[in-house]
Every structure is written in structure tokens, then in C-alpha cells.
N, C-alpha and C positions, 0 to 999 in steps of 0.2 A: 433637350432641356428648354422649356420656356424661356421667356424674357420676364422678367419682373417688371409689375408693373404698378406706379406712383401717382397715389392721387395728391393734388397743392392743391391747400388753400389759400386764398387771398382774402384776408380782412383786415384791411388800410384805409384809414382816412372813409373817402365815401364809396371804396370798391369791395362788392364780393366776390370772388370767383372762384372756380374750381376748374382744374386742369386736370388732365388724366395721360400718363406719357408710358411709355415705356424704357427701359433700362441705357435701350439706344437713341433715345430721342425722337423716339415716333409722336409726336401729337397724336391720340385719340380722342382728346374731347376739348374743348375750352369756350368753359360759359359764363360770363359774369353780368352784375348790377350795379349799379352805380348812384347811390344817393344823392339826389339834390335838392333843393332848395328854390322855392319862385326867385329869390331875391339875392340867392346865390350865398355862398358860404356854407361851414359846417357846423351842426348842430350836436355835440358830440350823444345826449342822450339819444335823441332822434336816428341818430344815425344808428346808433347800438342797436333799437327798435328794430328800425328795418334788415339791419343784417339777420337778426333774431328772426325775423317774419318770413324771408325769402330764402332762408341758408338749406331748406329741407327741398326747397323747388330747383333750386341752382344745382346740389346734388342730384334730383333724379335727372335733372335735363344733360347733365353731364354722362351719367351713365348710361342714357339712353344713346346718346351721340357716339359715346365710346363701343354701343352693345357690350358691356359689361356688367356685370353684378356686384354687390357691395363683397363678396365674398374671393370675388379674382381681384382685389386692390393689395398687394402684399405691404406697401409702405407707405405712411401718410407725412407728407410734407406742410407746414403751417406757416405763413408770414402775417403778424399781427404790425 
């Protein structure tokens, strides 16, 4: 039997990420972005934007990293 395997999202404050694990704690992937600012601080629209803009990139780079497909991810984990 397989290990089951978990993709996390991370959309907090100015970070996006996605991780990709397996049921025993194997890291396969972990890629994220980090919103900022010239002048420092968060923008909360701004930042929505950007998660919106890069959330499609941060997933392939993660499955590429994991060699994985969106079809071998059995459970999706979310931290907003």
C-alpha cells in the first residue's frame, strides 16, 4: 500500500506556499513567496493580488519538485 500523500497550503499574512509530504513525514516539495513592500508593511489588498497572481506558479513548482501530479495528491491541507 502506498503512503498517502498531502498537499499544505500556506496563505498568511505576506506568505504563499505549498508543501507536498507524505503520511510519514517525508518532504517532497516546499515552495513559497513572500509579499513585500519597498517601504515595508502589509498591504492587505495587495497582498491578496499577489497570492491570486503566483498561487497557479507556486503549485506547478511544487509538483515539479515533488514529481508528482495533481491527481497523486489524496489530501489537501489549508492555513489561511
Amino acid at each position: 500500500m502506498k503512503d498517502h500523500v498531502c498537499l499544505g497550503v500556506e496563505s498568511t499574512a505576506h506568505t504563499f506556499g505549498i508543501g507536498i509530504v507524505t503520511e510519514k513525514g517525508k518532504i517532497l516539495a516546499d515552495q513559497r513567496s513572500m509579499y513585500t513592500t519597498e517601504k515595508g508593511g502589509i498591504i492587505p489588498s495587495e497582498c491578496a493580488n499577489y497570492h491570486r497572481k503566483i498561487k497557479e506558479e507556486i503549485l506547478q513548482k511544487a509538483l515539479d519538485e515533488s514529481k508528482l501530479k495533481i491527481e497523486d495528491i489524496d489530501i489537501i491541507a489549508f492555513s489561511q
